[in-house]
TISE-252076 format. One record per residue: residue number from 1; x, y, z of N, C-alpha, C in turn. Coordinates in nm, 4 decimals, decimal comma. Layout:
<ronus>
   seq        nc1        nc2        nc3       cac1       cac2       cac3        cc1        cc2        cc3
   NUM          X          Y          Z          X          Y          Z          X          Y          Z
...
</ronus>
This chain:
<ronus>
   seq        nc1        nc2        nc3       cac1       cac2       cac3        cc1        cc2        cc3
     1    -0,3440    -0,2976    -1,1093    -0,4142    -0,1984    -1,0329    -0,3195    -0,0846    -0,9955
     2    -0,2461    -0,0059    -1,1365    -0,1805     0,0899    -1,0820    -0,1670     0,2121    -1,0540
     3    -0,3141     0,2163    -1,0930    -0,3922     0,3626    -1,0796    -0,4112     0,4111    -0,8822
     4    -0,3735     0,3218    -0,8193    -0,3580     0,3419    -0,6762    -0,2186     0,3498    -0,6090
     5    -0,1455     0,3659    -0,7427     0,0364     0,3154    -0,6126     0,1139     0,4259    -0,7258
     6     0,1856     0,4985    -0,6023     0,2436     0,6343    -0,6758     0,3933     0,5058    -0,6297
     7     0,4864     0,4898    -0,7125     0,5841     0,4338    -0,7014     0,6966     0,4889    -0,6442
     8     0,6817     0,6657    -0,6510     0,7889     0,7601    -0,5754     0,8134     0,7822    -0,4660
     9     0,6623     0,7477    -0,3847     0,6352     0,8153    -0,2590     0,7153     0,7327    -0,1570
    10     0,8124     0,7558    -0,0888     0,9025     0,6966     0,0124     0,8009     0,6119     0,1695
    11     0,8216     0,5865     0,2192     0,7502     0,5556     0,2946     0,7449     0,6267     0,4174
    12     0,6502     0,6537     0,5149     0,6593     0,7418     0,6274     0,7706     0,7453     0,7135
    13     0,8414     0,5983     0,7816     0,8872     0,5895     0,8704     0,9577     0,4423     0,8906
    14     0,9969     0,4366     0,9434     1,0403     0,2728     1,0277     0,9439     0,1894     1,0711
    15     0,8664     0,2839     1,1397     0,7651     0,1798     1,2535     0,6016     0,2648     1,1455
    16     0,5198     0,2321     1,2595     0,4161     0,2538     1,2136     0,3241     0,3940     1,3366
    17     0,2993     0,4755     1,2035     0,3380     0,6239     1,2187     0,2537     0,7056     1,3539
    18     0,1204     0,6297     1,3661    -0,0080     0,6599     1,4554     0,1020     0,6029     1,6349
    19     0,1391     0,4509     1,5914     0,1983     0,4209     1,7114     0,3228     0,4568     1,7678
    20     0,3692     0,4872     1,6655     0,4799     0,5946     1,7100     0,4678     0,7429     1,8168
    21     0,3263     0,7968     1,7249     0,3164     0,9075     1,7890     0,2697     0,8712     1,9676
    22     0,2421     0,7725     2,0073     0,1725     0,7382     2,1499     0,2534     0,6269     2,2009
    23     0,4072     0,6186     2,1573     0,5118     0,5099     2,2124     0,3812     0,4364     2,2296
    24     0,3649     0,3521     2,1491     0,3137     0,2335     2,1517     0,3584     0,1149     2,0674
    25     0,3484     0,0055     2,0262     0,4229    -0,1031     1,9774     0,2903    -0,1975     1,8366
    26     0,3724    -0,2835     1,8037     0,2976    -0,3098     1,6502     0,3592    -0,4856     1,6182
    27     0,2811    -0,5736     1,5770     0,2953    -0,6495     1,5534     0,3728    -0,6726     1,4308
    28     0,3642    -0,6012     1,3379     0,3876    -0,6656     1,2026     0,3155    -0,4802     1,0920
    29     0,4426    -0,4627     1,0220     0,4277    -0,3224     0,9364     0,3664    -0,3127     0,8284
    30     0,2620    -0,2439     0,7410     0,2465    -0,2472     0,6280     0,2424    -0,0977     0,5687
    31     0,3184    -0,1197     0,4235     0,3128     0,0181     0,3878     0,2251     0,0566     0,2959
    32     0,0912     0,1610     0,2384     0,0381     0,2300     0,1765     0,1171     0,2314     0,0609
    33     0,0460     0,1992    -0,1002     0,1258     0,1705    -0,1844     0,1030     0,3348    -0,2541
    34    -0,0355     0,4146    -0,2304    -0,0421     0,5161    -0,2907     0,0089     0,6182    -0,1729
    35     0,0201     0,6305    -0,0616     0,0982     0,7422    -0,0010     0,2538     0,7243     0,0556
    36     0,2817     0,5946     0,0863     0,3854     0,5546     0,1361     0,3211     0,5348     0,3240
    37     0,2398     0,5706     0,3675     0,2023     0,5496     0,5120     0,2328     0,4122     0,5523
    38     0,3069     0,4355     0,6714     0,3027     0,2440     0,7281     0,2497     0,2867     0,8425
    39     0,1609     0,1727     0,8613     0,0629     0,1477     1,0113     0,1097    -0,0055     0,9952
    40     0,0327    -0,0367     1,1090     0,0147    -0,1901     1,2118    -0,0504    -0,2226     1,1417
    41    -0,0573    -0,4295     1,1443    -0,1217    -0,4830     1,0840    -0,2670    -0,5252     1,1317
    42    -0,3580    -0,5623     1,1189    -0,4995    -0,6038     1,1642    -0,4519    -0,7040     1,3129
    43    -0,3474    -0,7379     1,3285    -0,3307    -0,8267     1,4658    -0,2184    -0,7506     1,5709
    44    -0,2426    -0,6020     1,5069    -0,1537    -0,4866     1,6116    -0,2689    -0,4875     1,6952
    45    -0,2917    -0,4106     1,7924    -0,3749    -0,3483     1,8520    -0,4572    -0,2167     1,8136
    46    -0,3618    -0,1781     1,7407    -0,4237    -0,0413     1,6439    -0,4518    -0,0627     1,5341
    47    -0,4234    -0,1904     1,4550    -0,4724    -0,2092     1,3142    -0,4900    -0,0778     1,2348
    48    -0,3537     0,0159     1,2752    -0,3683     0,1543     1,1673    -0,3392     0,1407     1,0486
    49    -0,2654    -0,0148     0,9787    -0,2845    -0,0109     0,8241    -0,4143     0,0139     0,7716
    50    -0,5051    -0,0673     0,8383    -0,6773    -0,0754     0,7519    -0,7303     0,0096     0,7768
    51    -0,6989     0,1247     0,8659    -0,7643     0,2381     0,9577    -0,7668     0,3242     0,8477
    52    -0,6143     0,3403     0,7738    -0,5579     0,4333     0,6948    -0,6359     0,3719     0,6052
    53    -0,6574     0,3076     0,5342    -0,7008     0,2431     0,3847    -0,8329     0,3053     0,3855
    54    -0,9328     0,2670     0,5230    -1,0666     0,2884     0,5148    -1,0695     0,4462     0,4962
    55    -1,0061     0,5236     0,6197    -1,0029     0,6883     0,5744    -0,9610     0,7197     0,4740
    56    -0,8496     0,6819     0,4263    -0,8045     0,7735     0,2721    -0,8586     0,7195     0,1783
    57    -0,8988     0,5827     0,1660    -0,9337     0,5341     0,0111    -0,8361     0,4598    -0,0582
    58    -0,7118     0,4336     0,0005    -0,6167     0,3765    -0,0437    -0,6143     0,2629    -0,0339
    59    -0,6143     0,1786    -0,0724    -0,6676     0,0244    -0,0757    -0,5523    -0,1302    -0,0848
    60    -0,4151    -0,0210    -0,1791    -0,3522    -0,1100    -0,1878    -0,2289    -0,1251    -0,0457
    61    -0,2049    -0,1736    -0,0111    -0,1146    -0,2180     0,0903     0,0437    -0,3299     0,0498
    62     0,1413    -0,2910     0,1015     0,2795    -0,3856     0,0869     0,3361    -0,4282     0,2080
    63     0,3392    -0,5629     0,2194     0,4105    -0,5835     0,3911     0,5547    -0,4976     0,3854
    64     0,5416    -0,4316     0,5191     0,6721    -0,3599     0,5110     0,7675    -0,4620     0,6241
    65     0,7826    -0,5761     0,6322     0,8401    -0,6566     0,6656     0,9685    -0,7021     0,5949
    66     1,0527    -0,7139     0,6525     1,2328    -0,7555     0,5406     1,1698    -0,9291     0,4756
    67     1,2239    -0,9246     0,3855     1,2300    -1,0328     0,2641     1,0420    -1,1008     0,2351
    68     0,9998    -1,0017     0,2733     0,8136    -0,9692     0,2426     0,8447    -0,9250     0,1238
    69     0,7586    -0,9475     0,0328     0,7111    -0,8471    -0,1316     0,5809    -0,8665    -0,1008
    70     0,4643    -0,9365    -0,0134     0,2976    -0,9532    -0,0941     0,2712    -0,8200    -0,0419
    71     0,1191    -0,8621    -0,1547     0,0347    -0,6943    -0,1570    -0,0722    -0,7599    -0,1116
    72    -0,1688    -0,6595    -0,0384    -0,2795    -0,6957    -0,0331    -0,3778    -0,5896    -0,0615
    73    -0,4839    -0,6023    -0,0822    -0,6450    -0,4926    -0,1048    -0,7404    -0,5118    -0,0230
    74    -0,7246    -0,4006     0,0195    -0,8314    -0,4113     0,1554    -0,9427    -0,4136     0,0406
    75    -1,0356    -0,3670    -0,0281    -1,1351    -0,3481    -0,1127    -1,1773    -0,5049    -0,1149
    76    -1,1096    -0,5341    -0,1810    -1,1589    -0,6749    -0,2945    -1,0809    -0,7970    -0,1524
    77    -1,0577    -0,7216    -0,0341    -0,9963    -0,8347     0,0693    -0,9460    -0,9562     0,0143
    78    -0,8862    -0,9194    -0,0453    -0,7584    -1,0359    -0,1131    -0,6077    -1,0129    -0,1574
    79    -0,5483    -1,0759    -0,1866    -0,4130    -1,0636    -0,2064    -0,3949    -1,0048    -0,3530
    80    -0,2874    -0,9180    -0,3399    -0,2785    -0,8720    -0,5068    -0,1625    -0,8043    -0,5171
    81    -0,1103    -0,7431    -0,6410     0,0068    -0,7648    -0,6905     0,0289    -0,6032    -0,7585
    82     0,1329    -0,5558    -0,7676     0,1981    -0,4633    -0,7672     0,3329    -0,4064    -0,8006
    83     0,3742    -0,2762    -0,8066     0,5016    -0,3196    -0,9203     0,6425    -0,2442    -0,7996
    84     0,7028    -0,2818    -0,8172     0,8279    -0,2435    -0,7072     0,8203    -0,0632    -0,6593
    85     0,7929    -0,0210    -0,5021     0,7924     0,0897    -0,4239     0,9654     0,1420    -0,4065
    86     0,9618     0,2788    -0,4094     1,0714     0,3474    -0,3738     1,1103     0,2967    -0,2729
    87     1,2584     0,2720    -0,2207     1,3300     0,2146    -0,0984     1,3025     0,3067    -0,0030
    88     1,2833     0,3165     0,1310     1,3315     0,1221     0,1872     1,2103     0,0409     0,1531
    89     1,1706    -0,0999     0,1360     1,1016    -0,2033     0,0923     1,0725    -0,2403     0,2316
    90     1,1289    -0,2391     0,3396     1,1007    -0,2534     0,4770     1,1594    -0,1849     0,6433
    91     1,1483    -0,2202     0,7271     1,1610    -0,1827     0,8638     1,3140    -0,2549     0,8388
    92     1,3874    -0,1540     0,9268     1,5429    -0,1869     0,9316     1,5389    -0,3614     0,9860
    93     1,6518    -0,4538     0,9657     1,6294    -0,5765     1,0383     1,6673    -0,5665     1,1387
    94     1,6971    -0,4706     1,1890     1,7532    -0,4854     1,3574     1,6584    -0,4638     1,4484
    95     1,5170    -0,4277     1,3875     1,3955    -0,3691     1,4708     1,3449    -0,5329     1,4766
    96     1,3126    -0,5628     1,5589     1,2337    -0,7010     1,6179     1,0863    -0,6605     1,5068
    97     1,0324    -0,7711     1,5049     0,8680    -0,7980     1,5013     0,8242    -0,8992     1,5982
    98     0,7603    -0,8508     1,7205     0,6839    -0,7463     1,7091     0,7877    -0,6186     1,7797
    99     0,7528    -0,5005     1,7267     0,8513    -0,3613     1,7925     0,7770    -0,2670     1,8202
   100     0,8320    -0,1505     1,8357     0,9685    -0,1679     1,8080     1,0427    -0,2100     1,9490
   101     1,1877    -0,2525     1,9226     1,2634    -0,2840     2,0568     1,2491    -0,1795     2,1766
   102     1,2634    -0,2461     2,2797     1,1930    -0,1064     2,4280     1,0383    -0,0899     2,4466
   103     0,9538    -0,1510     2,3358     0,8000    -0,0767     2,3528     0,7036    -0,1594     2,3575
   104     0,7088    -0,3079     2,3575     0,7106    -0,4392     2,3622     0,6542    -0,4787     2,5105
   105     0,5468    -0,4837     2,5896     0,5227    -0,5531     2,6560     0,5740    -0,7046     2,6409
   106     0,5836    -0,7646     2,7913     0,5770    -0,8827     2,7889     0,4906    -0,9529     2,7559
   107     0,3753    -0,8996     2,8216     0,2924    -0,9859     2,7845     0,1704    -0,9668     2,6830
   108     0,2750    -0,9454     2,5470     0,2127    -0,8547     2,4262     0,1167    -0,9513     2,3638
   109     0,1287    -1,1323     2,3783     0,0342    -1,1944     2,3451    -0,0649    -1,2175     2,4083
   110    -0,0842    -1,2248     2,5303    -0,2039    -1,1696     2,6117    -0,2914    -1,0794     2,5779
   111    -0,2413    -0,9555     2,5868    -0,2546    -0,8386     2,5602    -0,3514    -0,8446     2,4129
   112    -0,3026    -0,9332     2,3305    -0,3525    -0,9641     2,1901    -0,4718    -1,0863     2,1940
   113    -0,4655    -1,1594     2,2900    -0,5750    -1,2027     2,2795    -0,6728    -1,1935     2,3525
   114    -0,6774    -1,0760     2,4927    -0,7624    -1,0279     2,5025    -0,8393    -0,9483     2,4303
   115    -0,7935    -0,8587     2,3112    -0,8256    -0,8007     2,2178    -0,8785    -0,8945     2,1117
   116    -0,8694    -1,0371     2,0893    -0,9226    -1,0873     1,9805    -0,8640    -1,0714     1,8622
   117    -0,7278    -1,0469     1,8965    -0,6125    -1,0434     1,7644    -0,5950    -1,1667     1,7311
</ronus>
C-alpha cells in the first residue's frame, strides 16, 4: 500500500504536533506515513493521530515510539505493513511515554479513564 507513504517526508516533530501547540501531553506517538504528521494515539486524550487520518485521508500510520516498526490503517482498521520512513523513526528516548516530561499530570490515568481511554 505504497501509493499512501511519501518515504521523504521527515516527520513533524518530537511530540505530537496539535498537543504541543496547547502544552498538553500524549500517551503514546504515531507518525503519518504520507505527510510525516505525528499526533497522539486513540488512548491520548486528543487521539490527533486518527483525527489527522480522518481529515486528510491519510490512512497509513507508524508508531513513532523507539524500537516500534508496526503500521497500522485506520481504513481497513487493521495492522499493515510498509517500507522504511525518513529518520527519525521515533520520539528521542529521553522523552518518557507518556510525555512529554513537565506536561504529565499525575493523575494522567484517571484523567484517562474518565475519558474512556
Amino acid at each position: 500500500m505504497t501509493d499512501a507513504v511519501d518515504t521523504s517526508a521527515p516527520p513533524s516533530g518530537d511530540g505530537c504536533a496539535e498537543c504541543d501547540a496547547i502544552d498538553g501531553w500524549w500517551v503514546h506517538l504515531r507518525r503519518c506515513a504520507a505527510c510525516g504528521h505525528v499526533g497522539c494515539c486513540d488512548s491520548s486524550l486528543g487521539q490527533h493521530a486518527s483525527r489527522h487520518a480522518r481529515e486528510s485521508g491519510h490512512r497509513l500510520v507508524q508508531s513513532y515510539e523507539p524500537d516500534e516498526d508496526w503500521w497500522w490503517d485506520y481504513d481497513a482498521a487493521d495492522w499493515a505493513q510498509g517500507p522504511v520512513l525518513a529518520p527519525p523513526t521515533s520520539h528521542p528516548r529521553s522523552q518518557p511515554s507518556p510525555g512529554p516530561r513537565g506536561r504529565v499530570p499525575q493523575d494522567w490515568r484517571a484523567l484517562l479513564e474518565a475519558a474512556g481511554r
